[in-house]
C-alpha positions as CSV (number, residue, x, y, z in Angstrom):
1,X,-1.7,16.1,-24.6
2,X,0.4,18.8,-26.5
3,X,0.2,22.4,-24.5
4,X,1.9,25.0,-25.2
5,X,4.9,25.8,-22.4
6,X,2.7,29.3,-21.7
7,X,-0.2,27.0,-20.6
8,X,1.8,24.5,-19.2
9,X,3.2,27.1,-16.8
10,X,-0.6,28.7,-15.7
11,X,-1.8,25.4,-15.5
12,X,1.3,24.5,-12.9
13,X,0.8,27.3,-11.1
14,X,-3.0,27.1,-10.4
15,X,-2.1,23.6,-8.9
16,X,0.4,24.1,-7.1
17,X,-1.8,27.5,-5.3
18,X,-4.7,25.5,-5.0
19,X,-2.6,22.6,-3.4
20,X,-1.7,25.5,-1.0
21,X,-5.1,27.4,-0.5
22,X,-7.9,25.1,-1.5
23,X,-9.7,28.2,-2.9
24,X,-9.9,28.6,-7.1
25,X,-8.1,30.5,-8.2
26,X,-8.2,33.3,-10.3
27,X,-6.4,34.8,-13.3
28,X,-5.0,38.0,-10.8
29,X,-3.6,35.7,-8.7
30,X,-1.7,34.0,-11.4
31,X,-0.9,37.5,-12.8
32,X,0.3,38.9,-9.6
33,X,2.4,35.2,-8.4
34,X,3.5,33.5,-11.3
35,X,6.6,36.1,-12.8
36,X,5.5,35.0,-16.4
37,X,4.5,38.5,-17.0
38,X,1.4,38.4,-18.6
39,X,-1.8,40.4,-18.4
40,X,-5.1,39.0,-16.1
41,X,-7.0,38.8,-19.5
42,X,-4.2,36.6,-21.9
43,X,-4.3,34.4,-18.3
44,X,-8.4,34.6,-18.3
45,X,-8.2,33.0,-21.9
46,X,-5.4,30.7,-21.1
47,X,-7.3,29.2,-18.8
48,X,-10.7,29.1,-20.6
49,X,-8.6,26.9,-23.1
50,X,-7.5,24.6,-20.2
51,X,-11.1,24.8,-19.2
52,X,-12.3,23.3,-22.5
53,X,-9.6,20.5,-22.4
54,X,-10.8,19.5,-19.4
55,X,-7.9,20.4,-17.0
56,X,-9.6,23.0,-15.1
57,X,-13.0,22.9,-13.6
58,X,-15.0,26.2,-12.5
59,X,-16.9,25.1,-9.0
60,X,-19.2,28.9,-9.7
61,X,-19.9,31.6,-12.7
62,X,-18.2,34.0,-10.7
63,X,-15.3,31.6,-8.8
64,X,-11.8,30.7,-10.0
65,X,-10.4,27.6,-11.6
66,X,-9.7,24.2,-9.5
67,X,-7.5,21.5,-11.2
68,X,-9.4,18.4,-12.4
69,X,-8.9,14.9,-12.4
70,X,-7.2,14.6,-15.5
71,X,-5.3,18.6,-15.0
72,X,-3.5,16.7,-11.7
73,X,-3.0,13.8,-14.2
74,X,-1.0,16.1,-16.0
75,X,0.4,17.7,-13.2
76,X,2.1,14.2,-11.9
77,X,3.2,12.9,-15.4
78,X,4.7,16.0,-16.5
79,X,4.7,19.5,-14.6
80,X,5.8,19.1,-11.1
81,X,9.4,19.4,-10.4
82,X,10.9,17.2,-8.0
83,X,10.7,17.9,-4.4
84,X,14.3,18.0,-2.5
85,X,13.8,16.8,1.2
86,X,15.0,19.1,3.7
87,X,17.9,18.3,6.5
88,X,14.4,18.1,8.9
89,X,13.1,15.8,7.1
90,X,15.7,13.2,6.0
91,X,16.7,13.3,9.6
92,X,13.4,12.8,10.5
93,X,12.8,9.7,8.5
94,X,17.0,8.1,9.5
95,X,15.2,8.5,12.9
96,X,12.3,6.6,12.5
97,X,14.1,3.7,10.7
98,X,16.2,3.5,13.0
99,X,13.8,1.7,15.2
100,X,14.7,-1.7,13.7
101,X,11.5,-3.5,16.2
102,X,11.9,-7.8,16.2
103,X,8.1,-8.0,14.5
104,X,7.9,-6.8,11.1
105,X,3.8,-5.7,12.0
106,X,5.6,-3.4,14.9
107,X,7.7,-2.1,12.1
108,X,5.0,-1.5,9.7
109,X,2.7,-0.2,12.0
110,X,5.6,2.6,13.1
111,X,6.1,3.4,9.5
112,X,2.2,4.3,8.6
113,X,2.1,6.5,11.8
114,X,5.4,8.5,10.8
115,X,4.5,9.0,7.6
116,X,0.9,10.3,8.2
117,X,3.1,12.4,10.4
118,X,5.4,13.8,8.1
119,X,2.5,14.5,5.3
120,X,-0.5,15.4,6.9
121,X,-2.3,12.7,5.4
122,X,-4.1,9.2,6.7
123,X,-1.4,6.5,5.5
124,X,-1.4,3.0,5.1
125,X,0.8,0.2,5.5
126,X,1.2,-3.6,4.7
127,X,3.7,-6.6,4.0
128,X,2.7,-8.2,0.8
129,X,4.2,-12.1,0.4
130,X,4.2,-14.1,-2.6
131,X,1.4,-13.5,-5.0
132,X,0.8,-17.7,-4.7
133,X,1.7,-19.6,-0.9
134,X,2.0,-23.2,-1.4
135,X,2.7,-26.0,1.1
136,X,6.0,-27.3,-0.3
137,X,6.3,-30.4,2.2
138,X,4.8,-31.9,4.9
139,X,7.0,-34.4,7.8
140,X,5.2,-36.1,9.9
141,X,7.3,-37.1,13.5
142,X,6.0,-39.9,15.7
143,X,5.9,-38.8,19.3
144,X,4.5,-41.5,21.4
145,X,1.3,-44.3,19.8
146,X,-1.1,-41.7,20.0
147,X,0.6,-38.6,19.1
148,X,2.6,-37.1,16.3
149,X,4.7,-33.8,15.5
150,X,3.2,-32.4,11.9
151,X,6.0,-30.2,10.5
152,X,4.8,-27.7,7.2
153,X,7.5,-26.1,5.2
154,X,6.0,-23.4,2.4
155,X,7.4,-22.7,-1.0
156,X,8.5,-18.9,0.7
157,X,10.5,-20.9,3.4
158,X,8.2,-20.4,6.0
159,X,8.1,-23.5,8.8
160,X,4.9,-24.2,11.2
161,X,5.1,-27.1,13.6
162,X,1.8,-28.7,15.9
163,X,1.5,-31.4,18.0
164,X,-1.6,-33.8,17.1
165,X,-2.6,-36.0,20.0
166,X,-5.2,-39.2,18.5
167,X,-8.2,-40.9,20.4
168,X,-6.1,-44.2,19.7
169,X,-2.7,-45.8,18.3
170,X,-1.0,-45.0,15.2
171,X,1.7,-47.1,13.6
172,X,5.0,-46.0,12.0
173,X,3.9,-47.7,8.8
174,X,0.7,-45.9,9.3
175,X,2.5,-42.5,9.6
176,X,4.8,-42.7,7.0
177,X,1.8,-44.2,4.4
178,X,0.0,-41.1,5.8
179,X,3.3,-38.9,5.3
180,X,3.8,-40.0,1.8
181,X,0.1,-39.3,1.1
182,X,0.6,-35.8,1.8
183,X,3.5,-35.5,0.0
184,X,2.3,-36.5,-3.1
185,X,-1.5,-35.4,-2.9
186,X,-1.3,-31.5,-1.3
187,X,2.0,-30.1,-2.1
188,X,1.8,-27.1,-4.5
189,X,-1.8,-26.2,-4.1
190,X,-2.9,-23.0,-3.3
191,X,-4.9,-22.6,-0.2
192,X,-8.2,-22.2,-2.5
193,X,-7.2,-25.5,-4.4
194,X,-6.8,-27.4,-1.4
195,X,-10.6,-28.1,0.0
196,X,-11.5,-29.1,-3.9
197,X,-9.2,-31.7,-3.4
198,X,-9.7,-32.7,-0.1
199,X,-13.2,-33.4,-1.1
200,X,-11.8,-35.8,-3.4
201,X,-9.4,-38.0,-1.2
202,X,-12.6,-38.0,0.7
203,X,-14.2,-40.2,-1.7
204,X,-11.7,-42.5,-1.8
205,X,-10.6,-42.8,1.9
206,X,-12.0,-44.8,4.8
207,X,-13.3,-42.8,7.8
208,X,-10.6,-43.3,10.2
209,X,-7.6,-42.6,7.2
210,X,-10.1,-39.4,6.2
211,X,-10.0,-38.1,9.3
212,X,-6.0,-38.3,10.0
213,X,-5.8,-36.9,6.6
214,X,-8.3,-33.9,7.1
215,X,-6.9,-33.0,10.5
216,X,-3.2,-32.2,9.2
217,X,-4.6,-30.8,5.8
218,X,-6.4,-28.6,8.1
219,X,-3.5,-27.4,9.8
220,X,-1.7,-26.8,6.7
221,X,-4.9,-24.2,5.6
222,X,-4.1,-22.5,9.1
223,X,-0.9,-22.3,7.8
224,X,-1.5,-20.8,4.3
225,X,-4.1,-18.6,5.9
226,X,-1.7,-17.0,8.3
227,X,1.3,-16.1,5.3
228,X,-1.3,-14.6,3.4
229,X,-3.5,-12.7,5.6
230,X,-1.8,-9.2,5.5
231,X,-3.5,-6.6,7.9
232,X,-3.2,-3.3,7.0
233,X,-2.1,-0.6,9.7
234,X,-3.7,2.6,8.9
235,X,-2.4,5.9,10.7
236,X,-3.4,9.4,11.3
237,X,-7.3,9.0,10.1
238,X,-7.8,12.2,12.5
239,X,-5.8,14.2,10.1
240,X,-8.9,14.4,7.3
241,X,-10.4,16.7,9.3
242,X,-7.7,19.5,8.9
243,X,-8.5,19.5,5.5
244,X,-11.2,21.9,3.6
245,X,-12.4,19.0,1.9
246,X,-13.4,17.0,5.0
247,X,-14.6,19.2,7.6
248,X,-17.9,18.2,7.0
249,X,-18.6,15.2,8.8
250,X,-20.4,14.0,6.6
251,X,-18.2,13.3,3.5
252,X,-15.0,12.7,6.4
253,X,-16.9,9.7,8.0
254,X,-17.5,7.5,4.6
255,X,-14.1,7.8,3.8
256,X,-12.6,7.1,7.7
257,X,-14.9,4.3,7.8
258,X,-13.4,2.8,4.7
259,X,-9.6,3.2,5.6
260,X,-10.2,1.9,9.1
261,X,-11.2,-1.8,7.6
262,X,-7.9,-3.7,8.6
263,X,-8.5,-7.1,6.8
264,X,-8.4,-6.6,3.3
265,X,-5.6,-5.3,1.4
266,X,-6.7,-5.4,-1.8
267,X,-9.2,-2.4,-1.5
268,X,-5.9,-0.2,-1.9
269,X,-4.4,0.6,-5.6
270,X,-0.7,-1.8,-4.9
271,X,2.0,-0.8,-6.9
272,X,2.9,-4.3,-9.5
273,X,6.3,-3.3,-11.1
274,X,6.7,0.7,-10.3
275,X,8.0,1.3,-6.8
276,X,5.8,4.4,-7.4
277,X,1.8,4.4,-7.9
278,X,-0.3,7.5,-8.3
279,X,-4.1,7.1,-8.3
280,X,-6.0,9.8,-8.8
281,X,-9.8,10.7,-8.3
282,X,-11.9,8.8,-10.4
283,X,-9.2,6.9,-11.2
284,X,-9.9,4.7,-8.3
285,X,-11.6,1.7,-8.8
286,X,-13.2,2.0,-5.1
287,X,-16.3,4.4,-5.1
288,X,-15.4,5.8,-1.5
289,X,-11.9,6.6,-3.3
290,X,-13.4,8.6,-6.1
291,X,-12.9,12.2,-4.6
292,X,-9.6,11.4,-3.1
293,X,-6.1,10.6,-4.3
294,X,-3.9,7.9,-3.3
295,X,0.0,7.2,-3.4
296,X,1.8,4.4,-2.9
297,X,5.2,3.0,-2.8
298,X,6.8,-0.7,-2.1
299,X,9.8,-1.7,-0.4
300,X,11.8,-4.7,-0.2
301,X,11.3,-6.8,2.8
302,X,13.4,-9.8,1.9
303,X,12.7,-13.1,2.0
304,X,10.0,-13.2,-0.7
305,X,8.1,-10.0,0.8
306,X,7.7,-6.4,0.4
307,X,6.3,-3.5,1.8
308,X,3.8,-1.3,0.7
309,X,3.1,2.0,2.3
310,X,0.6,5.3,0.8
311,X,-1.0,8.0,2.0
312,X,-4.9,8.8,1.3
313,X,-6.1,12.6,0.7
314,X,-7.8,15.4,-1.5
315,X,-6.8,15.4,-5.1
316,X,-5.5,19.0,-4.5
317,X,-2.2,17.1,-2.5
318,X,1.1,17.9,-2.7
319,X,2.0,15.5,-4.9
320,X,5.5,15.7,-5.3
321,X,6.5,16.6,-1.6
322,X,4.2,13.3,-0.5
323,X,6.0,11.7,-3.3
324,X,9.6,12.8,-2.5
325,X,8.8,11.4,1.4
326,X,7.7,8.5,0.5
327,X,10.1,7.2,-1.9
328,X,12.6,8.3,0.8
329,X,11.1,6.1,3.5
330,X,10.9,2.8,1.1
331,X,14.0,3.5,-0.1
332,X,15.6,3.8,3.6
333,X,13.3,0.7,4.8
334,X,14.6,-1.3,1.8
335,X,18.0,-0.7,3.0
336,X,17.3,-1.5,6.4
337,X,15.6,-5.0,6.2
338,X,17.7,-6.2,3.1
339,X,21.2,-4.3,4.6
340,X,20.8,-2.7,7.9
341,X,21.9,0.6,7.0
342,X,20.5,3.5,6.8
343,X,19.7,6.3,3.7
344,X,23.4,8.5,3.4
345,X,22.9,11.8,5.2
346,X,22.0,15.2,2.9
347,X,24.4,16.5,0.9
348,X,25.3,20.6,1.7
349,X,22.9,21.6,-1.1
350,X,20.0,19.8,0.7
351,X,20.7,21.1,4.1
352,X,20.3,24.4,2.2
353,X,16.6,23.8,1.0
């Protein structure tokens, strides 16, 4: 959208004091805060223009202006300077990565709650794997005649191991027949193609081969089940209720309710290629998402994972401080998993800000 600088600078400026009051704002305000020196009515028309382009909504007649959807759009792609972290907060954040914990779910969990700290907003946070977890090979180890060792390797490296005891004797011939089976029937399916083709070794095999065969495929879906269920830790839910938009119970709880869910990831916007994704408003493909905005970053994990982590809240947010902390913390996580150091301390300008 082409705007002229003038309106570019009202527009910014009746974000960024919304973002601050959540009241509209009017043209005196503007007049009296923004230094462009310029008169309440040229302002008045300035923003009837921004009105009619759909950046500006009025709420009453007689109220001020709030940003829409599309004015925030804006906002992110092109007004909003960047946001320099303070010496608080980047100590803040070498502090909390610090606390390198042996389970990556501790980790993630730790990392939701101190960023919903440092923002003011719910967050969110998951390890995302490989967009497709395949069994890459099974070995099967004789134990004693009626008991085996099933061993699973996955095309992301990941090994699973069970001990299956049998009602009766099993061979060596019969294992490795069994083993090469396996090998050549379920290796590089998807956990969704497996049970089509299970259905049709089914056909095939006697009852007592069937049933070896279904109870280490079995395991393997246990397997591909675990690697790809990603629970998502969600933090700070409380802190909706500090904002105008949400002290209403009533349009708080819908959206709680939603971000407490902890089993399925996809209900969040996940950044593909960008370590950066905005979502704004009606933007969101979730309807209890409509009226809020949501940002997200990803972090390298290693080993064939990332990290995702956001933040939920009113479209009036901060955007470029909750952007500036976030990429901050996925940048300083990324060095931690893949490096083990930590972000470089602030330079004497930022200890300034």
């Amino acid at each position: 959208m082409d705007l002229s600088e003038r309106k570019k600078k009202i527009l910014r400026a009746i974000i960024e004091n919304y973002i601050q009051t959540a009241e509209p704002v009017g043209s005196k305000v503007i007049a009296e805060s923004s230094g462009m020196e310029l008169s309440s009515a040229t302002i008045r028309n300035e923003m009837a223009d921004l009105e009619s382009l759909g950046l500006l909504e009025q709420p009453h007649t007689s109220a001020g202006r709030v940003p829409s959807p599309a004015g925030y759009r804006l906002y992110v792609n092109e007004l909003m300077e960047e946001h320099r972290l303070s010496m608080q907060e980047t100590e803040r954040i070498n502090e909390a990565l610090h606390l390198k914990m042996a389970e990556l779910d501790r980790v993630i969990d730790q990392a939701g709650r101190v960023v919903s700290q440092l923002t003011r907003y719910p967050a969110f946070a998951l390890a995302a794997g490989m967009e497709r977890v395949t069994i890459k090979r099974f070995d099967l180890l004789m134990v004693e005649q009626n008991a085996f060792i099933v061993v699973v390797l996955t095309n992301n490296n990941a090994v699973r191991n069970k001990l299956m005891r049998l009602p009766g004797e099993l061979s060596e011939a019969q294992l490795q027949l069994l083993n090469t089976l396996l090998n050549t029937t379920f290796v590089g399916l998807t956990l969704e193609e497996i049970t089509p083709e299970l259905m049709r070794v089914a056909q095939h095999a006697a009852g007592e081969a069937y049933g070896l065969i279904s109870l280490v495929v079995s395991f393997a879906m246990e397997v591909l089940e675990s690697l790809e269920a990603r629970p998502v830790h969600t933090a700070g839910l409380a802190t909706l209720l500090t904002h105008p938009e949400y002290k209403s119970l009533d349009r708080a709880q819908p959206l709680m309710s939603y971000l407490s869910e902890d089993d399925d990831p996809a209900r969040f916007p996940l950044p593909k290629n960008d370590p950066m994704k905005i979502v704004i408003g009606p933007e969101n493909v979730a309807e209890e998402l409509k009226n809020t905005s949501v940002v997200v970053a990803s972090y390298d994990i290693g080993d064939n994972m990332r990290g995702i982590i956001g933040v939920v809240g009113p479209t009036r947010m901060d955007y470029a401080k909750v952007t500036a902390r976030l990429a901050y913390f996925a940048e300083g996580l990324s060095r931690m998993f893949g490096k083990g150091e930590l972000m470089p301390p602030p330079t004497p300008e930022e200890k300034e800000e």
